[in-house]
N, C-alpha and C positions, 0 to 999 in steps of 0.2 A: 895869321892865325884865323880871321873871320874865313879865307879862304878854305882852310883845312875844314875846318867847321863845318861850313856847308858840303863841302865834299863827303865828309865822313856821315852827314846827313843826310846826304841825297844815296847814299850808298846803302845805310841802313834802311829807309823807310821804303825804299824802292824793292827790296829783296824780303820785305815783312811781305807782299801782296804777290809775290813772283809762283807761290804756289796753287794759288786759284784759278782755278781752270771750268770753263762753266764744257761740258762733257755730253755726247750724244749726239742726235736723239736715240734714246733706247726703248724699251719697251719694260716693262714693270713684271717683272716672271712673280716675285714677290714681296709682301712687304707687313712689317710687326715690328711690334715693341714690346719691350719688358722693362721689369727692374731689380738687375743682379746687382745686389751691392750696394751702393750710395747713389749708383748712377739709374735713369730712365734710359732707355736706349730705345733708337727707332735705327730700326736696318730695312734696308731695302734691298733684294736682288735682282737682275738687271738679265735679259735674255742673251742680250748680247754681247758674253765676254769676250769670244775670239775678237773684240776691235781694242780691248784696255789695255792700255800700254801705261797707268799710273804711276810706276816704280814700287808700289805698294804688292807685294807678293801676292797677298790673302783678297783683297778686290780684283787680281788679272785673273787669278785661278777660279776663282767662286763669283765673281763680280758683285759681290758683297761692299755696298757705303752704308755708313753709320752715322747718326748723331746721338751725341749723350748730355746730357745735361743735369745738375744735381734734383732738377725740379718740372714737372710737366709745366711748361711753359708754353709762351702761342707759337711759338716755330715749332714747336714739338707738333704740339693739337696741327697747325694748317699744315705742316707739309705732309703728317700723317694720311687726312684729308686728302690732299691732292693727290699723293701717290696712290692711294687706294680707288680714288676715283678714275685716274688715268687707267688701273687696271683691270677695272670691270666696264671702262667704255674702249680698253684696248687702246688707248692714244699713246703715243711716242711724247718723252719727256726729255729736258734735259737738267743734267745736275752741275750743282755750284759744286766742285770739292777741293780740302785741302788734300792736294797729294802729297805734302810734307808731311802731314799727318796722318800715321799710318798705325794702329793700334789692333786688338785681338778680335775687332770690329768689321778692319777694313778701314779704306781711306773715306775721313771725317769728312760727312756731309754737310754744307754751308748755304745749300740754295737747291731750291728745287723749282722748274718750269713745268707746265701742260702745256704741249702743242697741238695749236685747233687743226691742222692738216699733219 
């Protein structure tokens, strides 16, 4: 039984993280937020869709990622921040995303980089 157990647990917790994928580097074509609904939302569009291969329909076509959250929080305020600054200093980024999550957004944004070169 403790066998099963851990198997069953090393199977589930293992495939909770299996959609994060950190993504790029891309370049920031654009990026906003709003608040339709209950949600904030911070989207981001990306120059270079011809490389998304997410499984996420609406991110490969548009290359559109998203975060929502019910409340502007400090992931919200910094990554807003970065990705803005990345695109008026023109720097190459790369993104944390769940590509299992894939919503009217685009696949959910979880991490955003600035790279210095």
């Amino acid at each position: 039984m403790k066998k099963l157990s851990f198997l069953l647990l090393m199977l589930f917790s293992t495939s909770s993280f299996a959609a994060l994928e950190w993504m790029g580097p891309y370049t920031v074509k654009e990026a906003g937020s709003g608040a339709p609904a209950v949600y904030a939302v911070l989207t981001v569009h990306i120059n270079e869709v011809d490389q998304l291969k997410t499984g996420c329909s609406l991110t490969d076509q548009t290359g559109m990622f998203s975060y929502w959250s019910r409340s502007l929080n400090d992931y919200f305020s910094l990554w807003q921040s970065a990705l803005l600054s990345a695109q008026a200093q023109n720097k190459k980024v790369m993104l944390l995303a769940d590509t299992a999550n894939c919503s009217e957004y685009g696949s959910y944004l979880v991490g955003v980089k600035v790279l210095s070169e």
